[in-house]
VOBA-1610 file (N, C-alpha, C; in pm, whole numbers, padded with zeros to 5 digits, always signed):
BEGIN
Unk-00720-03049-00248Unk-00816-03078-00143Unk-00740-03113-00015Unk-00772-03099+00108Unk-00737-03118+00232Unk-00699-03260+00227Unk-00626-03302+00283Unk-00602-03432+00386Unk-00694-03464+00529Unk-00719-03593+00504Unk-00842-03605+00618Unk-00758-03652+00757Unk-00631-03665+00755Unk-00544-03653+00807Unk-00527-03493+00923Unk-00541-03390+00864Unk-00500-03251+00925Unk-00648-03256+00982Unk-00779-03333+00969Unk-00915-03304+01054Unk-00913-03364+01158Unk-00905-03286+01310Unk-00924-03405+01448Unk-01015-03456+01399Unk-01052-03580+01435Unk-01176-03660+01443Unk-01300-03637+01589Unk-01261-03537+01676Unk-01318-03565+01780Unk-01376-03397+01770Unk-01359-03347+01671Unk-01406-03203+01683Unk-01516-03185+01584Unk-01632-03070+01598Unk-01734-03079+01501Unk-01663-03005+01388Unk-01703-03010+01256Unk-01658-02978+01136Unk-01758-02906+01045Unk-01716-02784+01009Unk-01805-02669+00982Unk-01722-02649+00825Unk-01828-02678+00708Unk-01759-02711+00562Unk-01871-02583+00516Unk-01846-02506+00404Unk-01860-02393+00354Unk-01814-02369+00224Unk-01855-02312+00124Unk-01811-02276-00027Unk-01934-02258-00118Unk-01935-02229-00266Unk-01981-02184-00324Unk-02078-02288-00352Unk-02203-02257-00429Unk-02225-02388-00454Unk-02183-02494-00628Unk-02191-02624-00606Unk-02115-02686-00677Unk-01971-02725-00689Unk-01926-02668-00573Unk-01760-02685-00555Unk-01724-02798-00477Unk-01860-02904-00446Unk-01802-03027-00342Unk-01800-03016-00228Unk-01872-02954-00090Unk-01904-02961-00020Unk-01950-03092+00062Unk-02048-03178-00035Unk-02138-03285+00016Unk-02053-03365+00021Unk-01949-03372-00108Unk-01801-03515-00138Unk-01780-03478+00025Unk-01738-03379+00030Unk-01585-03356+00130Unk-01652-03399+00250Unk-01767-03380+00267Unk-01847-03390+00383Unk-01842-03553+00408Unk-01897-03626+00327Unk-01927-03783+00293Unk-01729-03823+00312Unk-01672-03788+00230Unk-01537-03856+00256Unk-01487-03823+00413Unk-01513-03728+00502Unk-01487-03747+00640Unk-01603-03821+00737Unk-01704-03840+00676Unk-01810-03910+00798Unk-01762-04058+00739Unk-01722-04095+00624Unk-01709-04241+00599Unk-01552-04271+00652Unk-01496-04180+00697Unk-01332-04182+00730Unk-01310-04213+00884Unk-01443-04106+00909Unk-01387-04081+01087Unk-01477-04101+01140Unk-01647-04115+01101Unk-01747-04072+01187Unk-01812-03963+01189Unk-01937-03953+01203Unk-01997-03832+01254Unk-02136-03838+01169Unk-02197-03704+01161Unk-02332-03722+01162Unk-02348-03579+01073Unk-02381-03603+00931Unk-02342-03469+00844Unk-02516-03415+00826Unk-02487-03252+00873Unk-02602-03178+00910Unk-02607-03060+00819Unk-02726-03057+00756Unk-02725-02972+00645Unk-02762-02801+00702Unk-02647-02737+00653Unk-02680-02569+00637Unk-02730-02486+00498Unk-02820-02606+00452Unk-02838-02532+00315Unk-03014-02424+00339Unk-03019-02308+00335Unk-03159-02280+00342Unk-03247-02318+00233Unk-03262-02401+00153Unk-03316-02403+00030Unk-03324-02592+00068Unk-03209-02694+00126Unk-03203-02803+00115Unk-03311-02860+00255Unk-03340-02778+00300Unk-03437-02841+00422Unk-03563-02864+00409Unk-03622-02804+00244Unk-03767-02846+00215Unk-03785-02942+00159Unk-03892-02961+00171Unk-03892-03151+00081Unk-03948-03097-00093Unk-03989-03151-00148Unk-04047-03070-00317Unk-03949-03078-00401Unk-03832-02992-00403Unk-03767-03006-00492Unk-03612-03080-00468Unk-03572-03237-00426Unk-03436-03265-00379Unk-03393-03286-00476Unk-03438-03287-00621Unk-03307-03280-00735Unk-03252-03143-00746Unk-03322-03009-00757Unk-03278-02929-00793Unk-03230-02849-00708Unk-03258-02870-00594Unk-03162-02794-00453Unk-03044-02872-00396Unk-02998-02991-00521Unk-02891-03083-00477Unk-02857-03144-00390Unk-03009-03212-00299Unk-02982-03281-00157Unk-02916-03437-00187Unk-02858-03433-00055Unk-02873-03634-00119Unk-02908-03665-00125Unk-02884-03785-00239Unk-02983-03881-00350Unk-03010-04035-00208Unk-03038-04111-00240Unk-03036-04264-00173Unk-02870-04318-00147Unk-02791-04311-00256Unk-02699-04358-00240Unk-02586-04275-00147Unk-02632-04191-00128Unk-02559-04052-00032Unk-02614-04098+00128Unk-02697-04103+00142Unk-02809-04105+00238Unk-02757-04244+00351Unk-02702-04366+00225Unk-02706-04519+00294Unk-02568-04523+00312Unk-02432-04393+00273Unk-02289-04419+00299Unk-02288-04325+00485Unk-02355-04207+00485Unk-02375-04145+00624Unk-02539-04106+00651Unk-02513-04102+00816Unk-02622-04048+00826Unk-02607-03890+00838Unk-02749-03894+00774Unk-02745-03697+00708Unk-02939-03624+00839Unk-02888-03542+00872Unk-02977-03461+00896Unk-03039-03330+00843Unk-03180-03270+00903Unk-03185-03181+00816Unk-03216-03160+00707Unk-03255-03261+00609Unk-03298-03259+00485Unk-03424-03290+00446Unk-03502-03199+00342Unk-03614-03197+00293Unk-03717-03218+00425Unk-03713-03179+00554Unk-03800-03230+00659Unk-03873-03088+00700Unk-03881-03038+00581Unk-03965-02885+00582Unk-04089-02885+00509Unk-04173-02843+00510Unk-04319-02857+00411Unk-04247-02769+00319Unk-04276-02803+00178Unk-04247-02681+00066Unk-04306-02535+00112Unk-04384-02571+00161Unk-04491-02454+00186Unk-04452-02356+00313Unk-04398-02423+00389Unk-04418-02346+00545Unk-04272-02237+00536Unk-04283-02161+00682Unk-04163-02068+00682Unk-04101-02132+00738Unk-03927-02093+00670Unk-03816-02134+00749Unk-03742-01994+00795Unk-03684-02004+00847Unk-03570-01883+00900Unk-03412-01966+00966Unk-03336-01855+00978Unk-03169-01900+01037Unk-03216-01912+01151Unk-03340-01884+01225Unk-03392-01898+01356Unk-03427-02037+01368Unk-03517-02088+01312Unk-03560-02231+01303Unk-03450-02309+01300Unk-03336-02294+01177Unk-03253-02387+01176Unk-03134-02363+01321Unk-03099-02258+01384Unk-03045-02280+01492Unk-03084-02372+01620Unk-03234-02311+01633Unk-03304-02460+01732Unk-03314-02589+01654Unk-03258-02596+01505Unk-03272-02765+01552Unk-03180-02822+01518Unk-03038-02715+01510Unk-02888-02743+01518Unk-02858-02737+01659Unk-02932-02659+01738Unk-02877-02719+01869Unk-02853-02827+01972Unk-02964-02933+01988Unk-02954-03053+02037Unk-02900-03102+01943Unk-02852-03098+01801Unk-02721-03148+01727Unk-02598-03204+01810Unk-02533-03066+01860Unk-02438-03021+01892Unk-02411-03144+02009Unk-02470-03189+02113Unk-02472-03306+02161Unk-02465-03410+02186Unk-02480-03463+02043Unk-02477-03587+01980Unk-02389-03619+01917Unk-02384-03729+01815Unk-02295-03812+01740Unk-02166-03644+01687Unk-02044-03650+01679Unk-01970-03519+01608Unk-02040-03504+01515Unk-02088-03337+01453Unk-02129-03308+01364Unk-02039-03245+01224Unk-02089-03274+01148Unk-02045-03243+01016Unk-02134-03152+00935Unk-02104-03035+00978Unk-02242-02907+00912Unk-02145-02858+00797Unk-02266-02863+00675Unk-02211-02862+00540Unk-02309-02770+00470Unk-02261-02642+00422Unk-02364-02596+00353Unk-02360-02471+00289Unk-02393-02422+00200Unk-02356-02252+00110Unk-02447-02158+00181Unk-02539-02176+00278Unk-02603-02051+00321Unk-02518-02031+00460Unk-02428-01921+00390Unk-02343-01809+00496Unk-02390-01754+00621Unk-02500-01719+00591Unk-02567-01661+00730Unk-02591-01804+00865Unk-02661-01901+00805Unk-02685-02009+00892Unk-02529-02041+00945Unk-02388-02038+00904Unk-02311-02067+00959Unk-02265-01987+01062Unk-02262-01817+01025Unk-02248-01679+01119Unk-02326-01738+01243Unk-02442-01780+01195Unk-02528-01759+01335Unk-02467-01840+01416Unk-02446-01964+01397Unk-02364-02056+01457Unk-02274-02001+01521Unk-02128-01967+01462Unk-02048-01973+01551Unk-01976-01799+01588Unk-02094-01699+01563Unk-02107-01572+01628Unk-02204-01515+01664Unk-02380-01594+01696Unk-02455-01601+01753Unk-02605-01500+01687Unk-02670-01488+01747Unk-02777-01416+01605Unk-02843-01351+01738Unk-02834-01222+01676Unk-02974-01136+01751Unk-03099-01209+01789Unk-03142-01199+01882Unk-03353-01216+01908Unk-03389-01082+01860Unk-03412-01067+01725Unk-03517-00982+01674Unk-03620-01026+01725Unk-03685-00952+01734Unk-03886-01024+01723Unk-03912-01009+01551Unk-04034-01138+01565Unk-04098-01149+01419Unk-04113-01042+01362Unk-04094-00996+01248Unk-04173-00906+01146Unk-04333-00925+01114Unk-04421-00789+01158Unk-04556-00825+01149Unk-04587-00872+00954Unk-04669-00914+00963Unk-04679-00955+00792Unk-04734-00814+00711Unk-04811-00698+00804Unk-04804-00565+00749Unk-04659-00519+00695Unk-04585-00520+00762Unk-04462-00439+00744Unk-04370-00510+00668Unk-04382-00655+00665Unk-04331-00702+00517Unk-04362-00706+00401Unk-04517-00669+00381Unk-04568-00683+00282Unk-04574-00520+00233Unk-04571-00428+00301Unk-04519-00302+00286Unk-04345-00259+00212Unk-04248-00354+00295Unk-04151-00398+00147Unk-04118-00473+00078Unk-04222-00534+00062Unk-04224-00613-00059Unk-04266-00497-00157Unk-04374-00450-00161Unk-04408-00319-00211Unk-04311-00214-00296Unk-04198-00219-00204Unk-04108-00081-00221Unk-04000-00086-00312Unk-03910-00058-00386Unk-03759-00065-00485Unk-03688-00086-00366Unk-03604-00142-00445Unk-03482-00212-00361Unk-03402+00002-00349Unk-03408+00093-00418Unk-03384+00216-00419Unk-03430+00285-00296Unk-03604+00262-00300Unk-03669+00320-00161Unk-03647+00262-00060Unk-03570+00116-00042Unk-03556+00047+00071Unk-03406+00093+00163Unk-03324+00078+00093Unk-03149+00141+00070Unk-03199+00304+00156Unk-03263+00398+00113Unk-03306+00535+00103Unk-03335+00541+00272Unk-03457+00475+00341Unk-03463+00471+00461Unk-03354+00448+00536Unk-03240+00364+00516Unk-03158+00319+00586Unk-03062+00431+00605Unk-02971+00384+00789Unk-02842+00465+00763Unk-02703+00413+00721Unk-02634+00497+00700Unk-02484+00494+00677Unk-02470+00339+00720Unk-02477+00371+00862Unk-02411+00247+00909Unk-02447+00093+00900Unk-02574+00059+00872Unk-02685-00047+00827Unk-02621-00058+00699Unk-02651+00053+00593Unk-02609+00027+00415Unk-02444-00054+00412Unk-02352-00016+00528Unk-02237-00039+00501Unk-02191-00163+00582Unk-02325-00227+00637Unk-02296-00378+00716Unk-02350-00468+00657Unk-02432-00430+00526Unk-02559-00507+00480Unk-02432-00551+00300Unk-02507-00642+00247Unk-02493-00668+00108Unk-02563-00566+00031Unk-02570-00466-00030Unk-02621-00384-00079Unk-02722-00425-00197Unk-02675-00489-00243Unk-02731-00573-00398Unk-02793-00700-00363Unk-02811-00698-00256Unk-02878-00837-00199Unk-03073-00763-00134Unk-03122-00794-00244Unk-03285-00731-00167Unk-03301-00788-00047Unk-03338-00872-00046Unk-03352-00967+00067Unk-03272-00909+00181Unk-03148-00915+00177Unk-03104-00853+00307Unk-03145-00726+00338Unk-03173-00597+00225Unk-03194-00519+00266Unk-03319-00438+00284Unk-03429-00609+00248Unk-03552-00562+00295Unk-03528-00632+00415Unk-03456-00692+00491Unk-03480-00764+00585Unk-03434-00667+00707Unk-03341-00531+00669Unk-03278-00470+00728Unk-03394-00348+00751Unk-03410-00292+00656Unk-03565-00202+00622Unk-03710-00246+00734Unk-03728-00375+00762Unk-03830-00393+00804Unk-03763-00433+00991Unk-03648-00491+00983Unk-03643-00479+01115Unk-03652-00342+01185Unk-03604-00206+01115Unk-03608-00108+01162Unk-03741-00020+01162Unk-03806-00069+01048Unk-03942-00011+01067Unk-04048-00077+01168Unk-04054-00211+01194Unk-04101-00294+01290Unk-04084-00257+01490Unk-03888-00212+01476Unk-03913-00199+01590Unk-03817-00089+01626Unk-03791+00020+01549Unk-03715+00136+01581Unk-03609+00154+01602Unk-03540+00001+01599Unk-03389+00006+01611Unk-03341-00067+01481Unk-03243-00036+01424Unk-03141-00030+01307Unk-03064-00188+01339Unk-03053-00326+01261Unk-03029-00401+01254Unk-02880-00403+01326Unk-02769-00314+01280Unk-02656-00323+01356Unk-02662-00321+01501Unk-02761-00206+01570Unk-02824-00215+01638Unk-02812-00321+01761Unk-02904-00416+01688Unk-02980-00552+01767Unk-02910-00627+01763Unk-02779-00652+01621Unk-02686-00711+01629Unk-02559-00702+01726Unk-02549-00556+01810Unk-02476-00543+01911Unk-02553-00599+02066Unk-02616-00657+02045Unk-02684-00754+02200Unk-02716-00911+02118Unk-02606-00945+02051Unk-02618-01072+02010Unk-02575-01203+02109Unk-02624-01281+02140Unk-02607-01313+02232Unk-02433-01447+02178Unk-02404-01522+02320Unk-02292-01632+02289Unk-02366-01743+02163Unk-02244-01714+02097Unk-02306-01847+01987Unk-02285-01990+02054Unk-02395-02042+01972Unk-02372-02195+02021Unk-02262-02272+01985Unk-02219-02272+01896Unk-02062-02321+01840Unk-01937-02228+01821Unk-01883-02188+01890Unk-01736-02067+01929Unk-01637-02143+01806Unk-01598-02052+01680Unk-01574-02093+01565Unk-01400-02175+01631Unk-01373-02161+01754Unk-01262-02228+01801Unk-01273-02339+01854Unk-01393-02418+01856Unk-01418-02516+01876Unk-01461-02631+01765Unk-01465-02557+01644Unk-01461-02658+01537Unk-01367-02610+01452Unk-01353-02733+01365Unk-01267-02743+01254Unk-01338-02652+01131Unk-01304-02548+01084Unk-01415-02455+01020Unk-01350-02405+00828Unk-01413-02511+00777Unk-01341-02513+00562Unk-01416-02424+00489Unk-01326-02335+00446Unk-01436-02303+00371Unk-01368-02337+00184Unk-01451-02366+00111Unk-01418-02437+00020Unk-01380-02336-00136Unk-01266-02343-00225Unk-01328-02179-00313Unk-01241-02228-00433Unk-01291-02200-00524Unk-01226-02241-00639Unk-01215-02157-00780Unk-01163-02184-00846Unk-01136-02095-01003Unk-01281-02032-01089Unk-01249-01958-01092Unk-01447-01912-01167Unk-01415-01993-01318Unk-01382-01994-01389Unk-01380-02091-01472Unk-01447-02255-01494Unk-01356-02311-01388Unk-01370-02461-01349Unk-01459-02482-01259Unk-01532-02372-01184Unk-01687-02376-01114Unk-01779-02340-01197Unk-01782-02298-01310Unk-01875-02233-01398Unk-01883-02363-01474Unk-01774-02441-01487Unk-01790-02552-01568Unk-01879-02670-01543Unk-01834-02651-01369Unk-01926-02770-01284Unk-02042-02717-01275Unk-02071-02578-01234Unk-02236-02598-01233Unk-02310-02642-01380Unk-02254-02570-01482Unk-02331-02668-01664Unk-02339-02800-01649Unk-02227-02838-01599Unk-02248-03003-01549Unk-02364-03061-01505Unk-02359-02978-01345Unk-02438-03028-01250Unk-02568-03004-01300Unk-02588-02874-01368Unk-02772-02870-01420Unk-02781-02969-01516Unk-02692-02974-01610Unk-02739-03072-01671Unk-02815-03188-01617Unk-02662-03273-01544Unk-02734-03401-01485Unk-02830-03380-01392Unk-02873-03267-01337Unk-03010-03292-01283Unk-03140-03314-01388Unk-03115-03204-01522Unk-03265-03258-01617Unk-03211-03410-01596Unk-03092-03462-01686Unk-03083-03593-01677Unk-03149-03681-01552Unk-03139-03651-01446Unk-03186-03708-01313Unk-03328-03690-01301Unk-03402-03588-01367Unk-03555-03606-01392Unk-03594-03473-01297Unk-03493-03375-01313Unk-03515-03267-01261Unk-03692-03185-01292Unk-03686-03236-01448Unk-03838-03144-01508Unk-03950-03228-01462Unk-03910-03392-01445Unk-04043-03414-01388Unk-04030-03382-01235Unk-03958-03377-01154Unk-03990-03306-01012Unk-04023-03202-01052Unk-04048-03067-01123Unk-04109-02934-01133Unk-04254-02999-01164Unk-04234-03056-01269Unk-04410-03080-01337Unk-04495-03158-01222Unk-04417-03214-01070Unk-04506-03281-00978Unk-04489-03185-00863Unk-04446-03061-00879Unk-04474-02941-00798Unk-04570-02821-00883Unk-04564-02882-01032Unk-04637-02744-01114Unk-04792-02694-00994Unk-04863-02834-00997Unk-05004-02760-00946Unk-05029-02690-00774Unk-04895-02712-00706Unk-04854-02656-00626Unk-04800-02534-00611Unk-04787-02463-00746Unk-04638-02401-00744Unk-04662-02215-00699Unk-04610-02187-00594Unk-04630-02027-00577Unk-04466-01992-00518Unk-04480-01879-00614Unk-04339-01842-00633Unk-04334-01759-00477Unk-04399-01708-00383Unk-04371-01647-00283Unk-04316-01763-00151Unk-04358-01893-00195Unk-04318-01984-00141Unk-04146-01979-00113Unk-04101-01950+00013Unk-03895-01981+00008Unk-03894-02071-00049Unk-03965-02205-00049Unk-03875-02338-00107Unk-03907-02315-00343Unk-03939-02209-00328Unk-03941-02183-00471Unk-03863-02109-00514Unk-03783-02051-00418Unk-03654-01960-00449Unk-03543-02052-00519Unk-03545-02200-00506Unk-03459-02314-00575Unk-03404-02274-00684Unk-03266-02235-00746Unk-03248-02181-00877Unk-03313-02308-00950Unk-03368-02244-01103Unk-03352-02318-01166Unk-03601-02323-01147Unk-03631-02366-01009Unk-03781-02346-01035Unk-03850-02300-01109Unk-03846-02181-01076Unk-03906-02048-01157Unk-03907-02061-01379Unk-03787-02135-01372Unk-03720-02120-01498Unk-03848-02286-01575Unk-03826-02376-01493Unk-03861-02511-01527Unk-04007-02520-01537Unk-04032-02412-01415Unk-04202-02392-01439Unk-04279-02321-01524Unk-04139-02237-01575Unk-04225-02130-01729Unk-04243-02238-01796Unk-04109-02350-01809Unk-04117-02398-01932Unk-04232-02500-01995Unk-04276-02558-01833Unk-04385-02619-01858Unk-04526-02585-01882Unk-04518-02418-01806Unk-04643-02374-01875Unk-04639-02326-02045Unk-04513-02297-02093Unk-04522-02320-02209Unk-04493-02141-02249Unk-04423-02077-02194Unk-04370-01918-02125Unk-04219-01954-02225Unk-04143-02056-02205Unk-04006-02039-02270Unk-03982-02229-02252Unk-03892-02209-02364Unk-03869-02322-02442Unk-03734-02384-02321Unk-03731-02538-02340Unk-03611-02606-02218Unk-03499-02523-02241Unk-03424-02498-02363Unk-03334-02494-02369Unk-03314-02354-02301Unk-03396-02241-02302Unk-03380-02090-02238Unk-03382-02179-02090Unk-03457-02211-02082Unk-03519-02239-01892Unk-03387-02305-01848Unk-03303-02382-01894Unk-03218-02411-01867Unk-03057-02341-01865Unk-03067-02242-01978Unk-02961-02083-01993Unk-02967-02022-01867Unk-03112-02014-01827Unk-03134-01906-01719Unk-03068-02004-01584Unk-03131-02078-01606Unk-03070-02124-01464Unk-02951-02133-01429Unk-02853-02201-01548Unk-02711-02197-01544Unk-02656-02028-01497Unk-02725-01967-01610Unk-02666-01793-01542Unk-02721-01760-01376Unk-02838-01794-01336Unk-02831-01817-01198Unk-02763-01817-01122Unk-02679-02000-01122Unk-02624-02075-01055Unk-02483-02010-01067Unk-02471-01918-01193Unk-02306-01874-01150Unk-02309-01778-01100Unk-02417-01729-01089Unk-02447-01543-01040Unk-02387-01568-00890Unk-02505-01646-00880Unk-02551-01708-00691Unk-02385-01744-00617Unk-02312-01820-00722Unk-02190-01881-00684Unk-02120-01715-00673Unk-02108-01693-00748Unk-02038-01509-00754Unk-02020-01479-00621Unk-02182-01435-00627Unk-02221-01376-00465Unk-02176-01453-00338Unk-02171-01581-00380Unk-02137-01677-00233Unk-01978-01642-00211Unk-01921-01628-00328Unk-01756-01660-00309Unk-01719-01463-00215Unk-01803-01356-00260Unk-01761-01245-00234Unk-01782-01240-00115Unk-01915-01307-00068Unk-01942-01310+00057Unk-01876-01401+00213Unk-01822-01494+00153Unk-01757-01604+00231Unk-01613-01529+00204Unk-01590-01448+00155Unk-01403-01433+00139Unk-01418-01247+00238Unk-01556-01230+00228Unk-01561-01087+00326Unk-01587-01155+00492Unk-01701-01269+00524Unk-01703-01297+00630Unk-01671-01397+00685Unk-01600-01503+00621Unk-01548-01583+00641Unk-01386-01635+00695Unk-01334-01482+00719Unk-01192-01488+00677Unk-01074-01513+00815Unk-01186-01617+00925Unk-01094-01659+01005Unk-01084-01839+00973Unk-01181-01878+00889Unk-01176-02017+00860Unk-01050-02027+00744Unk-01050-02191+00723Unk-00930-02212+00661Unk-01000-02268+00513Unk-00895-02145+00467Unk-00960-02163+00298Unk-00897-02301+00214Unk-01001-02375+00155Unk-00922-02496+00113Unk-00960-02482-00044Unk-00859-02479-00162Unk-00893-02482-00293Unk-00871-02580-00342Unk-01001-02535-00435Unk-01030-02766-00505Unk-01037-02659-00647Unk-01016-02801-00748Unk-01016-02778-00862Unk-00987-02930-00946Unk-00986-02945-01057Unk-00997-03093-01101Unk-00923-03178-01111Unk-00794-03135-01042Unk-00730-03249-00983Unk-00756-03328-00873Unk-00885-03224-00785Unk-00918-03349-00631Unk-00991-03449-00713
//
């Protein structure tokens, strides 16, 4: 693990990695060291509903720094990397920030700036929602398929509908991106990465101690709420906790699945942060930090 020593104290600090690899520690051991004001980049950690199983801080996290950004979303409502940039920006102003978090894109936007798409009409999303991730790929060109995550739906319905919405091709719109608000040379920028082994180990861990932490009764006090089209239900691990309570699959599967989830998800984070990540400074933890 880094030395808190090699972090100016007077610069904002931009922390990154898979999830379960210690992010929140590393985050908490420099705001209790030096100061600052730790601001969450998690897209999943900004709704309120589920804070055991999207791993926000607990109380005792909460009373060592002050944390922004968390659970201050309706389960219900939309979020976007749009939303969270306006309310990372009057951040940036204040107390040094400490932005900590596994959703990759919310950090890009930051410190290499994000297109103004216009909204997607709810026709034309619900048109691919409709479609195979096959027929979606199919519309696209060369150059979109080969900027996008391919195996990621989501991105590449997100790519599909910007172009059907407004005639121009996401790379496109991404070439009139405007100055980011944080120039990745102005912060201290970690990204965090560790052994697939000894992260596979920690996430079994970490699900565990969340049932332990009363993970199933937070599902069973979202059950009569619960719609899976909802983002804040994308939470690994939801979907799985809520079969189990309707009585679809037994704890011990609901809990298999999620673990295979959580290492999938980690997979994808590590391929993705080591393709776009690769001017920050890679820091490897493992169980000697």
């Amino acid at each position: 693990m880094i030395s808190l020593d090699e972090i100016p104290a007077d610069r904002p600090v931009l922390i990154a990695g898979p999830t379960a690899c210690g992010k929140s520690g590393l985050a908490l051991r420099i705001a209790q060291a030096q100061g600052g004001v730790i601001v969450n980049a998690d897209a999943l950690q900004v709704f309120d509903g589920w804070r055991i199983l999207t791993a926000r801080p607990d109380d005792a996290d909460l009373a060592r720094a002050p944390h922004l950004l968390y659970g201050h979303i309706p389960f219900d409502a939309p979020y976007s990397v749009g939303h969270w940039l306006r309310e990372v920006a009057p951040l940036l102003n204040g107390p040094r920030p400490i932005i900590v978090g596994g959703t990759g894109l919310y950090l890009t936007a930051l410190t290499e700036g994000l297109a103004e798409i216009p909204p997607i009409p709810p026709d034309v999303r619900a048109a691919g929602d409709s479609l195979s991730l096959p027929d979606l790929l199919s519309a696209l060109d060369a150059q979109t398929r080969a900027a996008i995550d391919t195996a990621n739906r989501a991105r590449v319905q997100r790519a599909w509908e910007v172009l059907t919405a407004t005639g121009r091709t996401l790379p496109d719109w991404q070439a009139d991106t405007p100055a980011p608000l944080l120039p990745l040379g102005a912060a201290t920028a970690l990204v965090l990465d560790a052994d697939k082994e000894w992260l596979n180990a920690r996430i079994t861990r970490r699900f565990d101690q969340m049932l332990t932490s009363g993970a199933l009764d937070e599902a069973r006090a979202m059950q009569p709420r619960w719609n899976p089209a909802h983002l804040s239900s994308k939470a690994i691990g939801a979907a799985d906790l809520i079969a189990h309570l309707d009585g679809t699959v037994s704890l011990h599967q609901a809990r298999e699945a999620a673990i295979i989830a959580s290492r999938q998800y980690a997979k994808r984070q590590r391929t993705w942060f080591r393709a776009r990540l690769k001017q920050w400074r890679v820091i490897h933890v493992s169980s000697t930090d």
